[in-house]
N, C-alpha and C positions, 0 to 999 in steps of 0.2 A: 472514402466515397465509394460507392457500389451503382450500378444498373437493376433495376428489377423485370424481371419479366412473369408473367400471370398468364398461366393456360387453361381453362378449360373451366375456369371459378364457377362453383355453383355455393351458393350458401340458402340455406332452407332452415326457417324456425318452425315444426312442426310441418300444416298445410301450407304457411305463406312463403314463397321463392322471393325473398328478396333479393339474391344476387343471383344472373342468371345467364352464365355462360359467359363469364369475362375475359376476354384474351387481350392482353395490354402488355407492350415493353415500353419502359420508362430508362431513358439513358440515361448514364452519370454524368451527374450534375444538371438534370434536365431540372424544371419546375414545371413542374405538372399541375393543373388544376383539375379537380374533380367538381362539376358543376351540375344543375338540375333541380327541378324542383322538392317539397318534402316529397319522402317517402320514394323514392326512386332507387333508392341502394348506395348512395356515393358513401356516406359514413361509415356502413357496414364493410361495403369493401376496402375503406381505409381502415378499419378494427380488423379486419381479419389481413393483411399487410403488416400491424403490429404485433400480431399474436394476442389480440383481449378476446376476440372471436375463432374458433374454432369452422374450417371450412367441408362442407356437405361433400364436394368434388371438383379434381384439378387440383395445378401446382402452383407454390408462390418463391418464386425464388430470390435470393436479393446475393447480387458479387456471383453468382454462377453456383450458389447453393440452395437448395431446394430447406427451405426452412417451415415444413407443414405442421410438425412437431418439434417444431424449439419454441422454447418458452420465451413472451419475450424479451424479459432482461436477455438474452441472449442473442437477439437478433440486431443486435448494435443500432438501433432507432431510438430516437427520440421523438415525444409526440407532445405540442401542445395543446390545449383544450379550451373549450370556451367559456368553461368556469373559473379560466387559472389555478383552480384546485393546487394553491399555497399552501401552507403550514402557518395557521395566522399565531403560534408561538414562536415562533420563530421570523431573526430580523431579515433583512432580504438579503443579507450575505449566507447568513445561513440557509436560506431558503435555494440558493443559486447552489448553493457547495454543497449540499443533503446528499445525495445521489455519489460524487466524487468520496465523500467521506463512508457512505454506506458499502466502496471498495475498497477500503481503507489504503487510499492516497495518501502521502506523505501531506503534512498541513501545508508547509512552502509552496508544491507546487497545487495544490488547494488554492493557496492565496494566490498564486501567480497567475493560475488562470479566471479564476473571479473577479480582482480585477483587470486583467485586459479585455473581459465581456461586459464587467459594467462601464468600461470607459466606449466601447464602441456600440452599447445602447444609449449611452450619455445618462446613466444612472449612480454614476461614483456617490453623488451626494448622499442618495437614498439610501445607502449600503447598513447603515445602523438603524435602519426603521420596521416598522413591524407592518405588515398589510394592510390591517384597518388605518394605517395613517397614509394609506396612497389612494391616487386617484384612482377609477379603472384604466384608464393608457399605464398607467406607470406599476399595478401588477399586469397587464399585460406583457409589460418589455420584461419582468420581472421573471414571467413564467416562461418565454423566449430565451431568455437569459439562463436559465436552468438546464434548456431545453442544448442549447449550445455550447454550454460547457465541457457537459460530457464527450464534445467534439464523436457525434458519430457517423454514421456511412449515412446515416438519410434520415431527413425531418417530415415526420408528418405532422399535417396542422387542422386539427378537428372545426371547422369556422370560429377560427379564433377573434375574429372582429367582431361578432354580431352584436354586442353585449354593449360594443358602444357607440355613443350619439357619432353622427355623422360628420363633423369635424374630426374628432378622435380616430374614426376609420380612414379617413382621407391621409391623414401624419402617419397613422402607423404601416398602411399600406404603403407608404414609400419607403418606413423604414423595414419594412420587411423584406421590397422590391432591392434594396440598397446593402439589405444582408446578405441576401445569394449574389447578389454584384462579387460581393468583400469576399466570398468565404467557400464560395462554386459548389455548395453541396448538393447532390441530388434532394430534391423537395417536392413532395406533395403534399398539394393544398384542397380540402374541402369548404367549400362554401354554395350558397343557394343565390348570391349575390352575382348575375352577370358581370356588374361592375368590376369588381373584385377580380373577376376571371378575366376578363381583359385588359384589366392593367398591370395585373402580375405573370400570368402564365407566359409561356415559350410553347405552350400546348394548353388545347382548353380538349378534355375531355366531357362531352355531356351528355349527360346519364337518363333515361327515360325508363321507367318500369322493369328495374334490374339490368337493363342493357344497356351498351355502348349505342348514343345514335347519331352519333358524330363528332371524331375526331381531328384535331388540327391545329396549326396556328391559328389567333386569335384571329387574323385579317382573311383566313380560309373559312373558315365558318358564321365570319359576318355576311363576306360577299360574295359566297358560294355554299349555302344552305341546302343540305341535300332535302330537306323536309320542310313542312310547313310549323312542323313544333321547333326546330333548329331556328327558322326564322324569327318568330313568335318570340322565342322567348332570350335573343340576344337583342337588344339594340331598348332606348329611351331617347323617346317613346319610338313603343314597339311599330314593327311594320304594317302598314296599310295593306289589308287584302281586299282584290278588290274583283266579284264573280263576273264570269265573263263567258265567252267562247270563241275558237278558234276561228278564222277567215280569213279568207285570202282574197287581196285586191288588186289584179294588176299582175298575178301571179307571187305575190309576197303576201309571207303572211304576217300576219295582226290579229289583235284580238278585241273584240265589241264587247265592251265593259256593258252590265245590264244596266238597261235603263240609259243609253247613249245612240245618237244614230248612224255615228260616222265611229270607224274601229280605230284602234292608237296602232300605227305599224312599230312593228318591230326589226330589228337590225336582222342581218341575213344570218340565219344558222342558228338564232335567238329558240327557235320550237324546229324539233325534231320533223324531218321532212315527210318522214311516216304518219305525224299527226292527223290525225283526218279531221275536215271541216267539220264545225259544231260539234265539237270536243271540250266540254265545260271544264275549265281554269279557274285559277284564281291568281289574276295579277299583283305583286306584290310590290309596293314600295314604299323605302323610308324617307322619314321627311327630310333627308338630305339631300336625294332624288328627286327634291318640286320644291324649286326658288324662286323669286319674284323676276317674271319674263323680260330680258333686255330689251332694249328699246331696237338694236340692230337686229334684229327678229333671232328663231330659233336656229341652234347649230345642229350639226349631224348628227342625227339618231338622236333628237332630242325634240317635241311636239309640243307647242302654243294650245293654253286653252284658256277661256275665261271663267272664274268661278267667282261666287260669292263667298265672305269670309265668316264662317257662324259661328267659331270660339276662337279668343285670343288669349295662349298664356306665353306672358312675358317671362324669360329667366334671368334677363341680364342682358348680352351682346345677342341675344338671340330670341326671337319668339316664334312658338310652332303654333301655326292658325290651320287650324280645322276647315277643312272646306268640300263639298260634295262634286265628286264624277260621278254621272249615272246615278245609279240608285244607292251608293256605297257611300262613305264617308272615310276621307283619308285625309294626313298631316301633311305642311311644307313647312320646311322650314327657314322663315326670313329674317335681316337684318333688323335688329329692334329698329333703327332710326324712319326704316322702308316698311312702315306694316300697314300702312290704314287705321280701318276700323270694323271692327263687327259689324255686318249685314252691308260692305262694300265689295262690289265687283271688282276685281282685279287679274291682271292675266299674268300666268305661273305657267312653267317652264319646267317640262315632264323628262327628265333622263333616261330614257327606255334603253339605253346602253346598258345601265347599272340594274333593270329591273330583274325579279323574280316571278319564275312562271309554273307552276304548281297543278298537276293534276287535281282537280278537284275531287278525284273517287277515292284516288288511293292517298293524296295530299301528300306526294312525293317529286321533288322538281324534277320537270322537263330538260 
């Protein structure tokens, strides 16, 4: 197992800076997720991490060695891919022991460790079959399993889920989450899928036009967003922003969502005391922050309001219904059993404890 640390990364294809000034240390045995939408840079800077990409400026170190120029068979990684790029001649024991035999490992402990990796993907059976006779889950654990044999200091994983239907993502993300449990390797993972990044990482990295734009535990960048794209683009269904501007009632301040006559107060300390009144925001919340209002009325730092309900979608124990403050349009999220109906008034139960509050100019939280 190793630690990686990244200083100063610039990668540039000709004109375009894709990667742009990255400084990251990843601990051993961390799992790191690299997250963001296309074209943002997480891939490239996971390829230039394995040596397939060659870097513009800055160092990449992995175990306290600066590895700029090792090739990378050489840099003790393994990487899997989102094509599983198999060997479709070859059966899937071979395909698992290629790489072991290509160091010419004795065949015993070949076989020894082949199978104790197909036994704890639970693939023993598939071991005499060829590619074309497996599902995609079962070359995915396939090309994992390749990936782990070689027992190296750190895994990198190019969005190895994408490829499959969402059942198949749900099983193999816990077997992936269940591998680093087993096996404590340092790990990074690329993917465009929040999902993913939140249920696997110890760290979500997220990546915005070559840069870092915020790091953290998963539960630090859901409910402490330094940006309005950090909010945006973690949580389903995404956060309600909602335009507004700064006032103060009473000497406290709040904020008058447009298109509202009366402002929603905010907890003390909630916006910077330097804010000056009519200083345009945008209030942010998820619909886990607006539930169906108790009948014992509202609690602390948290405001009653009546709205109409104009879209219902049901998922199950939950259904998030659309409903308008002001001029804006935002989610709650309630109890399938407790929902109404489309175009009924109902009173919801605002958590201004949990909200986000967002310069409007520069779209950087307050």
């Amino acid at each position: 197992m190793a630690d990686v640390k990244i200083s100063g990364l610039h990668k540039r294809f000709g004109p375009f800076h894709a990667v742009q000034g990255i400084d990251l240390e990843i601990a051993d045995g961390e799992f790191t997720v690299l997250v963001g939408p296309s074209g943002c840079g997480k891939s490239t800077l996971l390829r230039t991490i394995a040596g397939l990409e060659g870097i513009s400026e800055g160092t990449i170190e992995i175990g306290g060695e600066v590895v700029n120029d090792m090739r990378p068979r050489d840099r003790d990684v393994a990487m899997v891919f989102q094509d599983y790029a198999l060997y479709p001649h070859l059966t899937v024991e071979r395909n698992i022991g290629f790489g072991l035999r290509a160091r010419k490992m004795p065949a015993d402990e070949i076989g020894r460790r082949v199978g104790r990796v197909a036994g704890m993907l639970g693939i023993t059976p598939l071991l005499g079959r060829y590619p074309r006779q497996l599902s995609g889950g079962q070359r995915q654990r396939v090309a994992i399993g390749r990936a782990i044999v070689r027992e190296p200091q750190i895994f990198l994983f190019d969005e190895p889920l994408s490829n499959l239907d969402a059942q198949l993502r749900d099983e193999m993300r816990g077997e992936i989450k269940r591998l680093h449990q087993d096996i404590a390797t340092t790990m990074i993972y690329v993917t465009h899928d929040q999902i993913e990044a939140m249920t696997l990482a110890d760290r979500i990295v997220l990546m915005r036009d070559g840069r870092i734009e915020q790091m953290g535990s998963p539960a630090e960048l859901f409910e402490r967003p330094v940006s309005l794209f950090v909010a945006g683009f973690l949580g389903s269904p995404r956060m309600s922003f909602l335009p507004g501007s700064v006032t103060r009632v009473d000497g406290k301040a709040g904020i008058l969502v447009d298109g509202r006559e009366t402002p929603l107060p905010l907890p003390a300390g909630r916006i910077p005391d330097a804010t000056e009144v009519g200083t345009r925001v945008l209030l942010g919340l998820r619909p886990e922050h607006v539930v169906r209002a108790r009948e014992e009325g509202a609690g602390l730092g948290t405001v009653r309001i009546e709205a109409p309900l104009e879209l219902l979608q049901p998922t199950g124990s939950r259904t998030f219904a659309t409903f308008r403050l002001g001029d804006a349009q935002a989610v709650a999220e309630l109890q399938a059993h407790d929902v109404g109906s489309a175009g009924e008034t109902i009173g919801l139960e605002i958590n201004l404890n949990r909200a986000s509050v967002f310069d409007a100019q520069t779209e950087r939280a307050l």
